[in-house]
C-alpha positions as CSV (number, residue, x, y, z in Angstrom):
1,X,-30.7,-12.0,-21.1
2,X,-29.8,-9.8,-24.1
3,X,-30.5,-13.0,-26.5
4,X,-34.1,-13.1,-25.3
5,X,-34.2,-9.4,-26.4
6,X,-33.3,-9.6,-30.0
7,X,-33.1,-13.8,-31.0
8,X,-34.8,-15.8,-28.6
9,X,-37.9,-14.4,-26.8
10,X,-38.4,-15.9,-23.7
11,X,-35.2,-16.4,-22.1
12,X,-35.2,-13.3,-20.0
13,X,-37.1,-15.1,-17.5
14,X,-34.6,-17.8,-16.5
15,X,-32.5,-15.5,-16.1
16,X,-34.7,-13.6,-13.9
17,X,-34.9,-17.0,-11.9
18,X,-31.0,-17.5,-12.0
19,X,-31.2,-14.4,-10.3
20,X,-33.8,-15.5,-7.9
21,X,-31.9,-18.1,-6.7
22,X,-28.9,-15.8,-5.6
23,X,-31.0,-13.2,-3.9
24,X,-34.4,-12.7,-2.9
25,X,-36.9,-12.4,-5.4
26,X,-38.2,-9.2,-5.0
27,X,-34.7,-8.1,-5.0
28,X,-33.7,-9.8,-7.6
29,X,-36.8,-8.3,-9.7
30,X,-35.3,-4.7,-9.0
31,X,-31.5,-5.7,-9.8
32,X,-32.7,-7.2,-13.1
33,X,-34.3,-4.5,-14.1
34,X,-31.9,-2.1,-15.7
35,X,-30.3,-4.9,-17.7
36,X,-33.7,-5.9,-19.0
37,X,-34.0,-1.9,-20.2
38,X,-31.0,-2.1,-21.7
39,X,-31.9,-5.2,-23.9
40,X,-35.4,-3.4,-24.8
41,X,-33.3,-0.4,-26.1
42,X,-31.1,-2.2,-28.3
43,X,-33.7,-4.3,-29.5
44,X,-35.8,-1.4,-30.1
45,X,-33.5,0.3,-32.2
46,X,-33.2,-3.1,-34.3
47,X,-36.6,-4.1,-34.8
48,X,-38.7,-0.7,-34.7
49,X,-40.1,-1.1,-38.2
50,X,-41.6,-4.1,-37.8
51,X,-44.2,-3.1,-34.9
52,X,-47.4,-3.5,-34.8
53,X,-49.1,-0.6,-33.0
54,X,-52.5,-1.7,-32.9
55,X,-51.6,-5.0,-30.9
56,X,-49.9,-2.3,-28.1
57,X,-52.9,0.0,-28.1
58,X,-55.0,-2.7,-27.0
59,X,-52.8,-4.3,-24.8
60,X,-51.0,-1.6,-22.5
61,X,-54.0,-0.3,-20.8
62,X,-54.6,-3.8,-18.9
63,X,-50.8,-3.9,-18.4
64,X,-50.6,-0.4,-16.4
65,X,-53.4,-1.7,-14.1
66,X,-51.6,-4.8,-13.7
67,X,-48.7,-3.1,-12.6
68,X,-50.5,-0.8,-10.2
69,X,-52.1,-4.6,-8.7
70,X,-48.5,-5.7,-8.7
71,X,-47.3,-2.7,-6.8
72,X,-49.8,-3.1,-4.0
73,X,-49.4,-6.6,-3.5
74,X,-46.2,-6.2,-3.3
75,X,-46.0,-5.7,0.6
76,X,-48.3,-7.9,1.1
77,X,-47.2,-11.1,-0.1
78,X,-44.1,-13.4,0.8
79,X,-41.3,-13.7,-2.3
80,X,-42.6,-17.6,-1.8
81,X,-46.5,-16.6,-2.5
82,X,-45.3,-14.2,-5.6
83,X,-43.2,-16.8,-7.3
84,X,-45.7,-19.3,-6.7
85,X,-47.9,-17.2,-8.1
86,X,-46.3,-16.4,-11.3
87,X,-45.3,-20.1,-12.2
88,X,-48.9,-21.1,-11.7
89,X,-50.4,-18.1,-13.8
90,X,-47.5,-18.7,-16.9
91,X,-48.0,-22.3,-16.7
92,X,-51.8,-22.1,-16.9
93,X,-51.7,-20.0,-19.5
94,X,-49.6,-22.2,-21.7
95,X,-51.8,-25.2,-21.5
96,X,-54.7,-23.0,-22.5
97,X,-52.8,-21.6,-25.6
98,X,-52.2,-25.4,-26.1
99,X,-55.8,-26.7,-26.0
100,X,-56.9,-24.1,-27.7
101,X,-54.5,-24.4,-30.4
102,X,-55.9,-27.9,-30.9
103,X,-59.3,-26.7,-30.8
104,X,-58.7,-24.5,-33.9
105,X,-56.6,-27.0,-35.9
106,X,-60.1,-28.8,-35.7
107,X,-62.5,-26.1,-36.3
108,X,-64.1,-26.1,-33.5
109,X,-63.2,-22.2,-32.1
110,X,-63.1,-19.1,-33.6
111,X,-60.4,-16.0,-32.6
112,X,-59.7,-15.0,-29.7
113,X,-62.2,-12.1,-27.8
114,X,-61.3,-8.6,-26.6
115,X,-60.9,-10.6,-23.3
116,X,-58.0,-12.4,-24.1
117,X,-55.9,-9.3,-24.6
118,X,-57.4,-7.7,-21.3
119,X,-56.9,-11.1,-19.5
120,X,-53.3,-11.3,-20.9
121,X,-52.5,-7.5,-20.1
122,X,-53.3,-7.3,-16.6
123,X,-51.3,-10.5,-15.7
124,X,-48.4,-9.4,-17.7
125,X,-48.2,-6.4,-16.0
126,X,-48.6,-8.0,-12.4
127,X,-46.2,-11.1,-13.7
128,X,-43.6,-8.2,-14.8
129,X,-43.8,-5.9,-11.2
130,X,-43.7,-9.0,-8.8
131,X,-40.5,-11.0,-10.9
132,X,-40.0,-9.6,-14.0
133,X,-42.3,-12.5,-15.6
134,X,-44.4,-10.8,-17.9
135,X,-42.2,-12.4,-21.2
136,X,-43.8,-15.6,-20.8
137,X,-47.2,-14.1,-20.8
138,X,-46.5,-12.0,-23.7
139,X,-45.3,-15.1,-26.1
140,X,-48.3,-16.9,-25.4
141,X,-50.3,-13.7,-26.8
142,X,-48.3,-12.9,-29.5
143,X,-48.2,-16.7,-30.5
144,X,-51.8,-16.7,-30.1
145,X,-52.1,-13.9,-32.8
146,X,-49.7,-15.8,-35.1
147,X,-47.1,-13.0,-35.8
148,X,-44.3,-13.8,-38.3
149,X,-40.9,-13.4,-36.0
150,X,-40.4,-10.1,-37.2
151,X,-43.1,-8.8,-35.9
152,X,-43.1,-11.0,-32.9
153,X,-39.9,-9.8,-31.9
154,X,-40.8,-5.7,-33.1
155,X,-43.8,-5.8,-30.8
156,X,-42.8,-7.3,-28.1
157,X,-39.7,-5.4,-28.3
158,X,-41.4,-1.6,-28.0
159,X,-44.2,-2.9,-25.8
160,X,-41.6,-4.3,-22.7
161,X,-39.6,-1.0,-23.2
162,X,-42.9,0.9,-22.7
163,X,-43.9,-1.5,-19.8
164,X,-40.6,-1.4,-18.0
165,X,-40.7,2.7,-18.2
166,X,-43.6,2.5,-16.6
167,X,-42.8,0.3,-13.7
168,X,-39.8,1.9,-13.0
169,X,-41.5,5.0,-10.6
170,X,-43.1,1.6,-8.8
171,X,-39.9,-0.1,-8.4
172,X,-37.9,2.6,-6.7
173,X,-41.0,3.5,-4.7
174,X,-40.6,-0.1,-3.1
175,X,-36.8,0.6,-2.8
176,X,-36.3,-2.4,-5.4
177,X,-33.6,-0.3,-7.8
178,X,-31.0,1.7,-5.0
179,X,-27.9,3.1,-6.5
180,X,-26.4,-0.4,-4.9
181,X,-28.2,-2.4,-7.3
182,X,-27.4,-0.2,-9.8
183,X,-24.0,-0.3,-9.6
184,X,-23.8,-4.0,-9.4
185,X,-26.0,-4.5,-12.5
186,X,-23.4,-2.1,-14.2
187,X,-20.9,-4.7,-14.3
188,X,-23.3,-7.1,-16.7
189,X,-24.1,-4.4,-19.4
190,X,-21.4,-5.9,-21.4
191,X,-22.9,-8.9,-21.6
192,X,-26.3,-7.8,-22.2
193,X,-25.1,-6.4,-24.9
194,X,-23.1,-9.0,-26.4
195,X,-25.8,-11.2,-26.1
196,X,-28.2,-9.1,-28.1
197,X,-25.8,-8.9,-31.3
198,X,-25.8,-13.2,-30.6
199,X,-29.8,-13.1,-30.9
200,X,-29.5,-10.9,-33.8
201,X,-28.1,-13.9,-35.4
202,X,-30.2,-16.6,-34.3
203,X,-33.3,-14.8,-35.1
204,X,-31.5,-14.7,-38.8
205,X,-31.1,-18.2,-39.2
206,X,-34.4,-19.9,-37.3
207,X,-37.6,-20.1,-39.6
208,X,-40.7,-19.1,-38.3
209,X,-41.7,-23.0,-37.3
210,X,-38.6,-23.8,-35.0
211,X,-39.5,-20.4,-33.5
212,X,-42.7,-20.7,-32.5
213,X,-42.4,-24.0,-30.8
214,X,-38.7,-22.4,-29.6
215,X,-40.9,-19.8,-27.6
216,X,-43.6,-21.8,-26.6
217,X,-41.0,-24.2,-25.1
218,X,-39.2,-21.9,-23.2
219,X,-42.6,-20.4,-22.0
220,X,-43.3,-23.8,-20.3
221,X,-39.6,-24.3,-18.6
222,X,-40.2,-20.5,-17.6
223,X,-43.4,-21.2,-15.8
224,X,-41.7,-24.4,-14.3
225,X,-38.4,-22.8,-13.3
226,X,-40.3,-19.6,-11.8
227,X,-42.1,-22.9,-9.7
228,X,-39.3,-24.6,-8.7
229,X,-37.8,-21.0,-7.5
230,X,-40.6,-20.5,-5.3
231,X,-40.2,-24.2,-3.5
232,X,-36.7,-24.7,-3.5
């Protein structure tokens, strides 16, 4: 989990499904939580200077009302109908960054619309509130922009820290994050954070190519894993 923070973007969410599969998923969402924060933090602090602020501004709006969509379908839907959900939005979304990535290697579409961002945001934030899913969602955007790594990893970095402080009031409202889960969660930090110096270092040592298809990769066996959570 912490190498998704600061190497690998991506990641996060198979280990949000790892969980899945020892606990229920909405429970699992809440447990995962404060190890999540803690990887935002640390990645914060190391990439900071290479965020681009603009890309948040336009983005976070749609994420808040995602997470407010999230928070009210929460007791409504099954933890079968939310993962199954999720899968089917991430994957989706990856084959249309992949179509239309071979549309513009042919000329035949121009940028992206202020409707892509929106689009983006308010999954993301419903994605991120129902399973902690909102990474895949976010790679596709950011690929979609075509961020060097740096900035890739800077933005994403500041806007889940943002995203996840604002979902936290949510999550304890739905009794998700209990000084139980907590406590339990406690015992991982150390990992976390060992695995955010170890993505330090791959991000060091991948170019920008490997990345990008690195990312879009895992976004697919997110969006299948989150799938094969909800039917298994």
């Amino acid at each position: 989990m912490g190498v998704s923070k600061t190497g690998v973007s991506g990641l996060s969410v198979l280990f949000a499904g790892l969980f899945a599969s020892l606990m229920p998923a909405k429970v699992a969402s809440g447990f995962a939580l404060p190890l999540l924060m803690l990887g935002d933090f640390i990645a914060v602090a190391s990439y900071r200077q290479h965020t681009r602020w603009q890309h948040l501004w336009r983005m976070f709006p749609a994420t808040a009302l995602g997470v407010i969509v999230g928070y009210f379908a929460m007791s409504r839907i099954t933890d079968r109908q939310a993962t199954t959900l999720v899968g089917s939005i991430i994957c989706s979304l990856v084959a249309l960054h992949a179509w239309r990535r071979w549309r513009l290697s042919r000329g035949e579409l121009g940028e992206h619309g202020w409707w892509f961002a929106a689009t983006i945001g308010v999954l993301a934030g419903f994605a991120t509130l129902i399973a902690n899913a909102a990474g895949p969602l976010m790679a596709i955007y950011f690929l979609a922009l075509r961020l060097p790594k740096m900035e890739f990893m800077g933005t994403g970095a500041t806007f889940y820290l943002l995203m996840n402080f604002f979902k936290l009031p949510f999550m304890i409202h739905l009794g998700l994050i209990t000084p139980a889960s907590l406590s339990a969660a406690m015992w991982l930090t150390p990992a976390v954070v060992a695995g955010t110096l170890l993505g330090r270092v791959i991000l060091q040592r991948i170019n920008q190519k490997w990345f990008e298809s690195t990312i879009l990769a895992l976004a697919v066996l997110a969006g299948l894993n989150v799938l094969r959570q909800a039917w298994h």
